[in-house]
KESE-480460 format. One record per residue (C-alpha): chain; x, y, z; residue in three letters. Coordinates in steps of 0.2 Angstrom, whole numbers, plus 5000, padded with zeros to 4 digits. Layout:
! residues N
REC   ch     c1     c2     c3    aa
REC    A      X      Y      Z   ALA
...
This chain:
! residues 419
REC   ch     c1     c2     c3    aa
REC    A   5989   5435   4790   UNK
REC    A   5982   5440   4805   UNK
REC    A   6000   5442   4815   UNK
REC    A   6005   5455   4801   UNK
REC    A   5991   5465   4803   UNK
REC    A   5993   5467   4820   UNK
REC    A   6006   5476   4818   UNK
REC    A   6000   5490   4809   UNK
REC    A   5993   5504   4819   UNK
REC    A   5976   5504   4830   UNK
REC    A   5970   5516   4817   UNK
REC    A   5972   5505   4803   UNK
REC    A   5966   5490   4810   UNK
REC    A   5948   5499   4814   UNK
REC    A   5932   5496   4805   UNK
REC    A   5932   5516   4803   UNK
REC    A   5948   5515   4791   UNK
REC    A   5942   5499   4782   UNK
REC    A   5925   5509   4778   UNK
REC    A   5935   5525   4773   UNK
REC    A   5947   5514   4760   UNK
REC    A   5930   5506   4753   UNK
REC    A   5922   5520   4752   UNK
REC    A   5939   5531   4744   UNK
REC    A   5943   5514   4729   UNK
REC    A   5924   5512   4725   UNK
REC    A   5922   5530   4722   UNK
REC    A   5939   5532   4713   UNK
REC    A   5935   5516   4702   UNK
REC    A   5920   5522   4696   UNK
REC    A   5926   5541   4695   UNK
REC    A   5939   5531   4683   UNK
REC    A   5929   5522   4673   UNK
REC    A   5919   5535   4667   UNK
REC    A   5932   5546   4663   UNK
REC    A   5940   5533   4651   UNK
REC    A   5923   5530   4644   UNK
REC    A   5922   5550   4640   UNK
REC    A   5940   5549   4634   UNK
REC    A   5939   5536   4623   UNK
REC    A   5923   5543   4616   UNK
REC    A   5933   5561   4615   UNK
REC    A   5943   5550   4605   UNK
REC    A   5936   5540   4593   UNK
REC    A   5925   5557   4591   UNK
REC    A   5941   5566   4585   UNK
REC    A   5950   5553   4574   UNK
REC    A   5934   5553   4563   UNK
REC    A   5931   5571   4559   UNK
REC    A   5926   5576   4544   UNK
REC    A   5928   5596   4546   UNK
REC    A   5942   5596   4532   UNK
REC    A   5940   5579   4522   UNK
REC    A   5927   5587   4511   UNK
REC    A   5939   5602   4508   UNK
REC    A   5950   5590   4500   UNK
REC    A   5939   5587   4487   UNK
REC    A   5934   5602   4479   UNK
REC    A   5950   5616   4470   UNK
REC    A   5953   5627   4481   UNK
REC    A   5954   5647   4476   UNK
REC    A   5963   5655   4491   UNK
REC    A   5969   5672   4484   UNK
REC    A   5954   5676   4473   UNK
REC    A   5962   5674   4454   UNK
REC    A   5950   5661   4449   UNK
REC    A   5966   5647   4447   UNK
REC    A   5968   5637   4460   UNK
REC    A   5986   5633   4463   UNK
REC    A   5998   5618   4470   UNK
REC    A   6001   5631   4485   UNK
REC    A   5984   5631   4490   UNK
REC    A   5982   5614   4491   UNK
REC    A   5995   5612   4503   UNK
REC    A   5988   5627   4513   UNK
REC    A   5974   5613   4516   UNK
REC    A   5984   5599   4517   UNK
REC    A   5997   5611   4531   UNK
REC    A   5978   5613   4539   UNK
REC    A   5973   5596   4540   UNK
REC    A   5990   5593   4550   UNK
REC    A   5986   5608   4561   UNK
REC    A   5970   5601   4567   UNK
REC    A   5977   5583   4570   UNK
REC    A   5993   5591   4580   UNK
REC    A   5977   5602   4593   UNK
REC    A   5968   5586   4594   UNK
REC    A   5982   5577   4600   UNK
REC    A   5988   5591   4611   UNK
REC    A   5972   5593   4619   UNK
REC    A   5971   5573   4622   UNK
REC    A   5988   5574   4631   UNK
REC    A   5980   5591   4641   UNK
REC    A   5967   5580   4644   UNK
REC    A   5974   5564   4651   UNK
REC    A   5988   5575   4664   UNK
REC    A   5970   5583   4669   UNK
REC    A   5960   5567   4671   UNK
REC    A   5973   5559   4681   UNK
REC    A   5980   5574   4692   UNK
REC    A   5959   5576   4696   UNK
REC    A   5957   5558   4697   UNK
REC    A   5973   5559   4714   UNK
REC    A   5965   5574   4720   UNK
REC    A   5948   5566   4720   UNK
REC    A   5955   5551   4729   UNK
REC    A   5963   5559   4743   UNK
REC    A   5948   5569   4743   UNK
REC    A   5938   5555   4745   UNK
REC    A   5950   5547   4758   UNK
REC    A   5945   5563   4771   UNK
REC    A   5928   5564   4766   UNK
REC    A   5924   5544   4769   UNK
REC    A   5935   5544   4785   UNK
REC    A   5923   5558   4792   UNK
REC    A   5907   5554   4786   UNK
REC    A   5913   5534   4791   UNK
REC    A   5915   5541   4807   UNK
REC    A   5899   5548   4811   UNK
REC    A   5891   5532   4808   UNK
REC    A   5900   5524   4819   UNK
REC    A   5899   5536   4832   UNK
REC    A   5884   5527   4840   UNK
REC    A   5895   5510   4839   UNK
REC    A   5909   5520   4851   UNK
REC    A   5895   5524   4862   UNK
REC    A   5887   5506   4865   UNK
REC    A   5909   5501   4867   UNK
REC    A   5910   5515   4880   UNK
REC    A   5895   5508   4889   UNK
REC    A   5900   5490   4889   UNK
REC    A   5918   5496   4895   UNK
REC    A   5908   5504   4911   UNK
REC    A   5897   5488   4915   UNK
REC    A   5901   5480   4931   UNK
REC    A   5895   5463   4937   UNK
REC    A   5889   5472   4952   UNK
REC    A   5882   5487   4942   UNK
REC    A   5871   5485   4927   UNK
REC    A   5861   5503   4930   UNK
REC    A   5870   5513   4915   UNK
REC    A   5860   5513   4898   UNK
REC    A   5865   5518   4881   UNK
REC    A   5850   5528   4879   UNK
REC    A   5853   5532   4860   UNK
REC    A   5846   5544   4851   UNK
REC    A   5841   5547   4833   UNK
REC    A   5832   5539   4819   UNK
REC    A   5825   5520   4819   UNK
REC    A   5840   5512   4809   UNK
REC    A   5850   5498   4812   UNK
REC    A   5861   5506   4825   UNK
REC    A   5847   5514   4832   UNK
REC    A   5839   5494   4836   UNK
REC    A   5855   5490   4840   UNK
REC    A   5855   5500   4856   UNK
REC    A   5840   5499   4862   UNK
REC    A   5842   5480   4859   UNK
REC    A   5858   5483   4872   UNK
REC    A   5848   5492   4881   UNK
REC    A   5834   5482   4882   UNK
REC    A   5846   5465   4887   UNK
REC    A   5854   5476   4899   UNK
REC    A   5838   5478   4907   UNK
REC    A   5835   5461   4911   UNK
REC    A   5852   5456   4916   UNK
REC    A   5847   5470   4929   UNK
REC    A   5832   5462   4934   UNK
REC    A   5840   5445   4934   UNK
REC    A   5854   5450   4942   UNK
REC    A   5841   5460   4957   UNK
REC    A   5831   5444   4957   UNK
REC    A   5846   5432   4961   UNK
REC    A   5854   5443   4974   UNK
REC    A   5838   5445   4982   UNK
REC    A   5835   5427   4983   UNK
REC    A   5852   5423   4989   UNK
REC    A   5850   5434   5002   UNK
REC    A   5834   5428   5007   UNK
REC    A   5841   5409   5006   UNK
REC    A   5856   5417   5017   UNK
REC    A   5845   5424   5030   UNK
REC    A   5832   5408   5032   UNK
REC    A   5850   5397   5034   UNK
REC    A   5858   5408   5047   UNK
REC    A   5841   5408   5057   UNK
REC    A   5840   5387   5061   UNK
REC    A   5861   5389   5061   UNK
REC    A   5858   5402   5075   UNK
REC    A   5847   5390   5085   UNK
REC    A   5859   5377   5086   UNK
REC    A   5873   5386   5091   UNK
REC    A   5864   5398   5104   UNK
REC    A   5859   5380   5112   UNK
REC    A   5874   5373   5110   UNK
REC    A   5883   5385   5117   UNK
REC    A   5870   5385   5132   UNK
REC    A   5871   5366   5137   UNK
REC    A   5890   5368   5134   UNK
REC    A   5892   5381   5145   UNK
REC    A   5881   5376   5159   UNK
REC    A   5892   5363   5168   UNK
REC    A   5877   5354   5177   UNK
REC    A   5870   5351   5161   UNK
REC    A   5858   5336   5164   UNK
REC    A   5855   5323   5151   UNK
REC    A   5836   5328   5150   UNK
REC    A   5846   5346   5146   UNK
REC    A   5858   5336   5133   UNK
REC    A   5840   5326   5125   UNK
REC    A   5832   5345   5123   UNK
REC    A   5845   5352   5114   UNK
REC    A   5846   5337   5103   UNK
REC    A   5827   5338   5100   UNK
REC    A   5831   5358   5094   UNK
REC    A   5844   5353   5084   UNK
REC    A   5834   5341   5074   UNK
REC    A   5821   5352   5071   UNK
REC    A   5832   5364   5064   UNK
REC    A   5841   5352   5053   UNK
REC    A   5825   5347   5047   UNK
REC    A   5819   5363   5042   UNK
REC    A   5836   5368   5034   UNK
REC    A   5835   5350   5026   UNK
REC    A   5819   5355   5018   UNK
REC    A   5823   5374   5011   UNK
REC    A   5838   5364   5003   UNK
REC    A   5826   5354   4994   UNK
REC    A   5813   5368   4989   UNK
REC    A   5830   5377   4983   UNK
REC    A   5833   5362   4973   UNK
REC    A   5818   5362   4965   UNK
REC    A   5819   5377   4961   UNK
REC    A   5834   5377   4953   UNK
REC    A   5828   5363   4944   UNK
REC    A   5814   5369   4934   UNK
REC    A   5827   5380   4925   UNK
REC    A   5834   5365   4919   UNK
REC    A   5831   5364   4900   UNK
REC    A   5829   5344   4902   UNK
REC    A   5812   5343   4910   UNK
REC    A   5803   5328   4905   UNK
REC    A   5789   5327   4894   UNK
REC    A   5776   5314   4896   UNK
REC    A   5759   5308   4894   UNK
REC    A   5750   5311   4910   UNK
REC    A   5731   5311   4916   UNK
REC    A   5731   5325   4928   UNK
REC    A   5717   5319   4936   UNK
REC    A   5724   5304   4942   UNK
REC    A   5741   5314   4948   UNK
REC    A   5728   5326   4961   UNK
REC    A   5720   5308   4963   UNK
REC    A   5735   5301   4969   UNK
REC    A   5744   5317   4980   UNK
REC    A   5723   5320   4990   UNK
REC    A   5727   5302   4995   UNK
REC    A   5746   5303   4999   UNK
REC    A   5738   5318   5014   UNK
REC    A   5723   5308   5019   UNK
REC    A   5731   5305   5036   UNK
REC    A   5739   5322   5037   UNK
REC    A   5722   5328   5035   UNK
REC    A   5715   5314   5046   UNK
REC    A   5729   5321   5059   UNK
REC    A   5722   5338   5059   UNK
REC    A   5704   5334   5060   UNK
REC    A   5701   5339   5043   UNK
REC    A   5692   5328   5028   UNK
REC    A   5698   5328   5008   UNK
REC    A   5684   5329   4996   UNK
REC    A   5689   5324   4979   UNK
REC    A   5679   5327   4962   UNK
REC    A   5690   5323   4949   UNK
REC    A   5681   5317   4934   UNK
REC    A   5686   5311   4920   UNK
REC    A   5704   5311   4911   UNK
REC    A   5715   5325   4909   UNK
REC    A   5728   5322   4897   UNK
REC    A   5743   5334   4897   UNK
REC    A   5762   5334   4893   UNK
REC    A   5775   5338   4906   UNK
REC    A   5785   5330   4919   UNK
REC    A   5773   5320   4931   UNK
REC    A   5785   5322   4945   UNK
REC    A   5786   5342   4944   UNK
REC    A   5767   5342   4946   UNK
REC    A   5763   5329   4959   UNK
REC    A   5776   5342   4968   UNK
REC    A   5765   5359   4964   UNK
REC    A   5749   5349   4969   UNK
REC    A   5757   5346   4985   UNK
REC    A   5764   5362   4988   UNK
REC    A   5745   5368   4986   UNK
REC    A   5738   5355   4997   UNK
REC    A   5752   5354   5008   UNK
REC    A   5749   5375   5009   UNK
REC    A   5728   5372   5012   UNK
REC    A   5733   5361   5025   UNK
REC    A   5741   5374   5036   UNK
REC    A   5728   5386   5031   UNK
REC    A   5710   5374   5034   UNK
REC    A   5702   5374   5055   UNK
REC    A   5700   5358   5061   UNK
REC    A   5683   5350   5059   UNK
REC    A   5683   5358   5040   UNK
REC    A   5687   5352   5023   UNK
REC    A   5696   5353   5008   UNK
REC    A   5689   5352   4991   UNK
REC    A   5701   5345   4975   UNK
REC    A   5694   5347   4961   UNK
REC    A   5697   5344   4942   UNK
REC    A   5690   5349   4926   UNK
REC    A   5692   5356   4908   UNK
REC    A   5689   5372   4902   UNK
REC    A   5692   5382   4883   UNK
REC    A   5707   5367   4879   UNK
REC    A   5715   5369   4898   UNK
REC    A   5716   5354   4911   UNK
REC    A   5713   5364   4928   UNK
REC    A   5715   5359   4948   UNK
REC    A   5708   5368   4961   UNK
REC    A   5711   5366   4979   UNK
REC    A   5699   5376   4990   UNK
REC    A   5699   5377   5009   UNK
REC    A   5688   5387   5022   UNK
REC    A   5702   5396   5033   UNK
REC    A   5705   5414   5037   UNK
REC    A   5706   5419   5018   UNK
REC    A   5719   5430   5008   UNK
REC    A   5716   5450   5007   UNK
REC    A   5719   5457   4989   UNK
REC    A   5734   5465   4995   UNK
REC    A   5742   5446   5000   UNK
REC    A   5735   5439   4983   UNK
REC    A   5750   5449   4971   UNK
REC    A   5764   5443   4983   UNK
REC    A   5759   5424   4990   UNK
REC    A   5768   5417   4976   UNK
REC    A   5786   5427   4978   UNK
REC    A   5800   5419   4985   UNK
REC    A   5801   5418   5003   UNK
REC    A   5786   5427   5007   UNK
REC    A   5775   5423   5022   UNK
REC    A   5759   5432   5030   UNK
REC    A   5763   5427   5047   UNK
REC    A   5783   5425   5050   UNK
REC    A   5784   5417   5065   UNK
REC    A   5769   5404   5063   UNK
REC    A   5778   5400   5046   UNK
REC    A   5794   5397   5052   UNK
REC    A   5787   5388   5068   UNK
REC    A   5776   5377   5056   UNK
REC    A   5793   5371   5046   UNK
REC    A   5788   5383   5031   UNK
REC    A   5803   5389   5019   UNK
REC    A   5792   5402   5012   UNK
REC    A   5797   5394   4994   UNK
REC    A   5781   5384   4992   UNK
REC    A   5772   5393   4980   UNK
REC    A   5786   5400   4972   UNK
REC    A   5790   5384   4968   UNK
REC    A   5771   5381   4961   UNK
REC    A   5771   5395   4950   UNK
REC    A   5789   5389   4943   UNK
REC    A   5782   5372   4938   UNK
REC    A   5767   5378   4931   UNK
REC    A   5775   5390   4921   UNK
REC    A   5788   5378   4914   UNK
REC    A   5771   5367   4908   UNK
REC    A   5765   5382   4898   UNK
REC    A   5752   5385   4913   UNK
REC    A   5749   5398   4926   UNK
REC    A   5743   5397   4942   UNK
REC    A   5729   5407   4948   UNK
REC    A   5720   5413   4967   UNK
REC    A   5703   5420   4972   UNK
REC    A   5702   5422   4991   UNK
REC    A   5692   5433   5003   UNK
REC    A   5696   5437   5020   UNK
REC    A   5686   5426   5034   UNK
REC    A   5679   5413   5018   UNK
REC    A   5697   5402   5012   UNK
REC    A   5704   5402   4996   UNK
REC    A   5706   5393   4979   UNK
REC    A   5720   5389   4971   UNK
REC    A   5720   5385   4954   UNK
REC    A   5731   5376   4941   UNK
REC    A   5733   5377   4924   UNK
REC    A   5740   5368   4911   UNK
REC    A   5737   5365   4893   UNK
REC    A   5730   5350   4886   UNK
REC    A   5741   5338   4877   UNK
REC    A   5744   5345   4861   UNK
REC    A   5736   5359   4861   UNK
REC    A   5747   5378   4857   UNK
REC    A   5750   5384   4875   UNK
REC    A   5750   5404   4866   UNK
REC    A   5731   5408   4875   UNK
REC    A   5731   5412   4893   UNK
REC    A   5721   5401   4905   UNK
REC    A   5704   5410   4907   UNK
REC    A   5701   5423   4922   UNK
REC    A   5687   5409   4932   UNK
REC    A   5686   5398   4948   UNK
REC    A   5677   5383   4946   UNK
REC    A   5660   5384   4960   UNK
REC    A   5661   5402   4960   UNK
REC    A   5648   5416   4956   UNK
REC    A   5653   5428   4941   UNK
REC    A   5658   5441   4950   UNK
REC    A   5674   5429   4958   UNK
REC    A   5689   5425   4946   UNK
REC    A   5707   5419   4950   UNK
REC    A   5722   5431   4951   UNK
REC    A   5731   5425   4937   UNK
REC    A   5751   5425   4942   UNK
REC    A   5760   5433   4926   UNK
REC    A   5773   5419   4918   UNK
């Protein structure tokens, strides 16, 4: 069926000429139907008159000499047979009418439905044009109908509106691969400026040799470990996360002493106040990760001879873990932008320190994945807290964590990072 349709004209095959013939037999079915009902009404009206039945029944006294005669009866008999001949004349008349009016009506209808179809569809050949245009590489044009709030209307700006976040999508993972791009070609340019030095100096020592090995290394290490925050990250968009019973409390328990010597490295002490059990759903690996990310980023951030407070708590049906240290702070500025990929406040001293500049990122992803959000209150010269939240077990995740910092005045609240 389909074959021998495709091999009608493009016209013919468009939803414009399907509407127009719908539109053209609907209309011409019903024009006909109530033509025959008037018709046969007409009819059965005219084959029941009465006009001359009753003049049949009484003499008849046509020339005025009081008799009436047999030749005036047949005048109303010739009469009778007069009005049944114009009946069925103007029948006859009648039907060549109908029908010539009923074509006519028809093609008629055919140029009217083909123009009014057309106009319908007219913002269906707009949102075709624009799809037409669409580039992988270019996702800027918009359909930008105009009109009334009908179907088509949504349609659009339903197109429009997907289009939109393709864009954003689209921005969002060109930006990231160039980011990734750029933080692989730094480490790969380290090796080869010092490979090609050792190579080209032919009285390298071995000392000269053990250096470069030693650079190497360390750049493998740090590409080795902005592989692993890319997986990570491309793991949280996995729809196959696990989903388990797990006591938060114990999880922060478990990563504080996990960086005890770290810490004890650095010179700085891990205060834990965890209290009781915080039972949530979610994937106990995903969250030790974001816990570490946090303590792992307080690390770099806390003086030696400070400390760094993990703490845990409920709060309004949400499980929350804060993380506070006493460094150099976060301005207000820094506080809408810590948590996007690949940022750093200080470049060099990230990249030094074996940052990817994904750690946070990577925080937010998992929390947001829980249902949670996590949240910063900083000033300059007094440390930071970072907290996390997630949704108890069971509970609807629809309300936002509240705007507060455990430990803090009134006035202080957590900038909440939007999911």
């Amino acid at each position: 069926m389909a074959g021998r349709l495709n091999v009608l004209p493009e016209w013919m095959r468009s939803v414009r000429f399907r509407i127009t013939i719908l539109y053209s037999t609907v209309l011409f079915v019903l024009a006909a139907v109530l033509v025959a009902a008037l018709y046969l009404a007409l009819l059965s009206t005219l084959r029941h008159e009465p006009s001359f039945t009753r003049i049949t029944d009484y003499s008849a006294d046509i020339n005025g000499d009081g008799v009436s005669q047999p030749s005036e009866r047949l005048l109303i008999t010739d009469l009778r047979s007069f009005q049944r001949a114009a009946n069925e004349t103007t029948l006859k008349n009648m039907r060549e009418y109908v029908l010539g009016a009923l074509g006519v009506l028809f093609l008629v209808s055919l140029g009217v439905g083909w123009v009014i179809s057309g106009r319908v569809l007219s913002p269906i050949g707009r949102i075709t044009d624009v799809a037409d245009h669409i580039q992988a590489t270019d996702l800027s044009q918009r359909i930008e109908l105009h009109g009334p709030q009908d179907e088509l209307k949504r349609l659009a700006d339903t197109f429009d509106g997907m289009l939109a976040r393709l864009d954003a999508a689209f921005a969002v993972q060109s930006r990231f691969i160039a980011d990734a791009s750029h933080e692989l070609r730094n480490p790969l340019a380290v090796i080869r400026t010092n490979v090609d030095v050792v190579l080209s100096d032919p009285h390298a020592t071995t000392d000269d040799w053990r250096q470069t090995a030693f650079v190497v290394r360390r750049a493998t290490d740090r590409m080795g470990r902005l592989v692993d925050d890319l997986f990570a990250l491309a793991r949280l968009e996995s729809p196959n996360m696990r989903s388990d019973r797990l006591d938060l409390s114990a999880l922060a328990s478990e990563v504080a002493d996990e960086f005890g010597a770290v810490a004890g490295a650095k010179d700085v002490t891990i205060n834990k106040s965890l209290g009781e059990s915080l039972i949530v759903a979610g994937d106990g690996d995903a969250l030790k990760r974001a816990l570490a990310n946090l303590l792992d980023n307080a690390l770099k951030s806390a003086p030696p001879g400070s400390s760094i407070g993990v703490d845990a708590g409920l709060r309004e049906r949400w499980a929350w873990v804060a993380l506070r240290d006493h460094g150099e702070g976060i301005s207000s500025e820094d506080q809408t932008r810590i948590f996007d990929r690949f940022w750093r406040k200080d470049s060099s001293r990230s990249r030094s320190s074996g940052g990817s500049g994904l750690g946070l990122s990577i925080v937010r992803g998992i929390a947001e994945s829980h249902s949670g959000s996590v949240g910063v209150s900083s000033q300059p010269g007094r440390g930071a807290v970072f907290v996390l939240w997630i949704p108890l077990a069971g509970e609807p995740p629809g309300e936002p964590p509240p705007d507060w910092v455990p430990g803090a005045s009134g006035a202080a609240s957590a900038r909440q990072v939007p999911a």
